[in-house]
N, C-alpha and C positions, 0 to 999 in steps of 0.2 A: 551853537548846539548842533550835534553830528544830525543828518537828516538819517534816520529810521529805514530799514529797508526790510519790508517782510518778504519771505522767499519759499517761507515753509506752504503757507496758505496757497500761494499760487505752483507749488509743485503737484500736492496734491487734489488740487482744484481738477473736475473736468477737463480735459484737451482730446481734442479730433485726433486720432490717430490714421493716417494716410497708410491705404494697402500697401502693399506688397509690387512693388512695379519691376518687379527683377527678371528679368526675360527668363523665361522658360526655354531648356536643352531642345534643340531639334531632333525629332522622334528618327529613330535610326530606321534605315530601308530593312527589307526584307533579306536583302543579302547582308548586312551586319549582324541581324538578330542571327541568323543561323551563322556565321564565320562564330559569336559567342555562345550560340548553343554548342557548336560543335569543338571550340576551347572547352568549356563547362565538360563537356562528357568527356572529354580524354583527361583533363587532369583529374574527375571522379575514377576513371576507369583505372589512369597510376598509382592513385593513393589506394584503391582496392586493390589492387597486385602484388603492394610492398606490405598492405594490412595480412593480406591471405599469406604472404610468405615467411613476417612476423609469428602470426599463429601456427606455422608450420613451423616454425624451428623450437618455437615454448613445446609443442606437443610432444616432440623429439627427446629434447631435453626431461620433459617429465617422465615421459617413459625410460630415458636413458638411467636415470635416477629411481624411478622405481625400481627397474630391473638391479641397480646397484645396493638400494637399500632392501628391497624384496617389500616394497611396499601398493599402493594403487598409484597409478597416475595421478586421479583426480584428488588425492592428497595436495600432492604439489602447485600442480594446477590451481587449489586455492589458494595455497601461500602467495603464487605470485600473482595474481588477480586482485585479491584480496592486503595482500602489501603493499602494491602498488598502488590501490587508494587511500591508504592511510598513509604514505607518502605525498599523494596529491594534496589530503584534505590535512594533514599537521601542519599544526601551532604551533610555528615557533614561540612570538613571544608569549609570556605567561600573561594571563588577565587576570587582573587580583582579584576582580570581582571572582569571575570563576573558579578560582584558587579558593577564596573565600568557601564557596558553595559545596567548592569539592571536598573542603575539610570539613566540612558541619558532615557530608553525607558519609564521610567513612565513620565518625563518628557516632552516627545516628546507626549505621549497620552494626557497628562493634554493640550498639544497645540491644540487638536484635530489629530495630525499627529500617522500614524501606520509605525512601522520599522521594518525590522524583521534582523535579526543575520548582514546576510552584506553588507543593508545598515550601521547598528550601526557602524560598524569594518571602511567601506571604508571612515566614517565621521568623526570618533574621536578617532580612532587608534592613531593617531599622539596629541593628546590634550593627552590620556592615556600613551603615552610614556615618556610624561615632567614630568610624576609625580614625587616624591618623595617615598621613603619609609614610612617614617609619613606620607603623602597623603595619600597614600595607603591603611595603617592600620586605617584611620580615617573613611575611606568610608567604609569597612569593618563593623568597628562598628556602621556607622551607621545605615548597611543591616541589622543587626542583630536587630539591634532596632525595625527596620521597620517588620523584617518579625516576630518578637518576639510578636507584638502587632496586627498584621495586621493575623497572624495563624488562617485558620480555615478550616476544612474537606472540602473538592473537594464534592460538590455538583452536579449531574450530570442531569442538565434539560437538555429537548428536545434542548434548544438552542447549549448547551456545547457541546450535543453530534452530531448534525449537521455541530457544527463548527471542531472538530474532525474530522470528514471525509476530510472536505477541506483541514487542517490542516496535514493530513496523506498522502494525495494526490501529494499534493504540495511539501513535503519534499520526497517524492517519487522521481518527476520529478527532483529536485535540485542534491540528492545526486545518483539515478541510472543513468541517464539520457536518462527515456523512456520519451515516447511521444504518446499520445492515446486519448481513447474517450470512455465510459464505461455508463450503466445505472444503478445506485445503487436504492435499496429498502429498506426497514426498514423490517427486519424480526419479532418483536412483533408489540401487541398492545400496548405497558404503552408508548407512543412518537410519536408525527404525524410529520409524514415528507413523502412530494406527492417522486412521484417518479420521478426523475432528469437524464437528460442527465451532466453527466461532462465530461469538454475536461481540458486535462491539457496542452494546448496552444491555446491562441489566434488565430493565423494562421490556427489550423484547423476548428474551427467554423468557419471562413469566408471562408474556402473552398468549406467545405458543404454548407455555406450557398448561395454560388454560383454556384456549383454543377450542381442543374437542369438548368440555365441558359447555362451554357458549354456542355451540353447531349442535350439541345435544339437545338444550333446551329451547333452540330455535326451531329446529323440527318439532319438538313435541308443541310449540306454540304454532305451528302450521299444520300440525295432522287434527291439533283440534278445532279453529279455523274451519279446514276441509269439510273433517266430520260434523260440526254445527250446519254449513251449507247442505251437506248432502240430507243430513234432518230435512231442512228446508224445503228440498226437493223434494225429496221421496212422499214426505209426509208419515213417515216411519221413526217413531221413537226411538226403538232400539237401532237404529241403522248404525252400523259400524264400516270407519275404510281401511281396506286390506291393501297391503303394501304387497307387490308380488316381487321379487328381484330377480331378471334374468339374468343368464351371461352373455357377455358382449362378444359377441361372434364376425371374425376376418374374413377377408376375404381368403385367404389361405386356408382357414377353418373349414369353409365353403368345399373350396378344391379338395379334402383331404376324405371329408364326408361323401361326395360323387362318386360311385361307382364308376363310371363311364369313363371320369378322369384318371381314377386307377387302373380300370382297364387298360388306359391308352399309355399310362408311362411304364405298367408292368406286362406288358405285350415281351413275350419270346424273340431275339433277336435272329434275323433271315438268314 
């Protein structure tokens, strides 16, 4: 009879695991670290020279092209800024899942309805799992079809780029998961868009928006507080407390009220 060897029990049995005994880099002198700082800073200093000189030929070009089409530079400027990432960041291959997702969502818009990532997933995850592999590769091609015929440059009007903001906003709130309230502006002029309070929850607009209501009824739950004390004191029934409100007064305020100051900056010149 073969003798038995167990190997599993003893692999994952307890065992002493022995440091690290690998000798450690000799720490470089003070004249090495600076011979690589001072590499470090000249190859930063030439890759900013050909960066700056890159950007100075796009500029050229965009204005050369504005001046051609009679349009802004910063037109162009974002085609190529803006192309050049979606070159970066393109898919070539299709992912069926995605293809999947992206059909259900043109579909769901042609109903009128908007869905974003998961709802699609919590609604037809399970219809995408019955597929088949031929299912699979069919939808595929037909994305290809669609986006084959359907290609055309990202055009960036005032709408896209407002809808952008929400859209960067929002997946802010999803994937870090802050919670805030912020006021954005449009830094040029080629896009009108007023300037907006965003909250990126519900709950807090109705906070605020109830806000002064709950600061109202907290004063009058402290002026009667007050007025119960001042009872107290006085020993006066009717005692009532009076609110006086000043104005808050600068030091500038100060200076403009002085005579003396006026005298001295409206004095006759020699």
């Amino acid at each position: 009879m073969p003798r038995a060897y167990s190997t599993i029990a003893l692999a994952s049995s307890t065992r002493m695991r022995t440091g690290n005994h690998s000798k450690k880099a000799a720490p470089l002198t003070a004249g090495q670290l600076e011979e690589k700082r001072a590499a470090r800073n000249d190859k930063q200093a030439r890759i900013d020279a050909r960066v700056q000189q890159w950007m100075e030929s796009t500029n050229e070009l965009a204005q050369s092209m504005a001046t051609e089409f009679d349009m802004q530079p910063r037109y162009f400027l974002d085609i190529f800024f803006q192309g050049g990432a979606h070159m970066i960041n393109h898919q070539e291959a299709v992912n069926p899942y995605n293809t999947f997702r992206g059909l259900k969502s043109m579909e769901a818009r042609g109903q009128g309805l908007v869905m974003n990532a998961p709802d699609l997933h919590t609604h037809y995850f399970d219809e995408y799992s019955k597929l088949t592999t031929q299912e699979k590769e069919q939808l595929c091609t037909k994305w290809e079809e669609i986006r084959s015929t359907n290609f055309q440059l990202r055009r960036d009007t005032p709408r896209a780029k407002i809808q952008d903001v929400a859209n960067v906003h929002s997946a802010l709130a999803q994937r870090v998961g802050v919670e805030g309230f912020f006021c954005i502006v449009k830094n040029n002029v080629h896009f009108r868009m007023d300037p907006e309070w965003y909250f990126t929850s519900r709950s807090l607009s109705n906070l605020l928006r109830t806000s002064k209501q709950k600061t109202d009824w907290m004063k009058g739950e402290i002026c009667s507080l007050l007025g119960k004390n001042l009872v107290e004191v006085s020993k006066v029934d009717d005692a009532r407390l009076g609110c006086v409100s000043r104005p808050i007064i600068t030091s500038e305020d100060e200076r403009d009220d002085d005579p003396e100051a006026d005298a001295e900056n409206n004095h006759p010149p020699s």
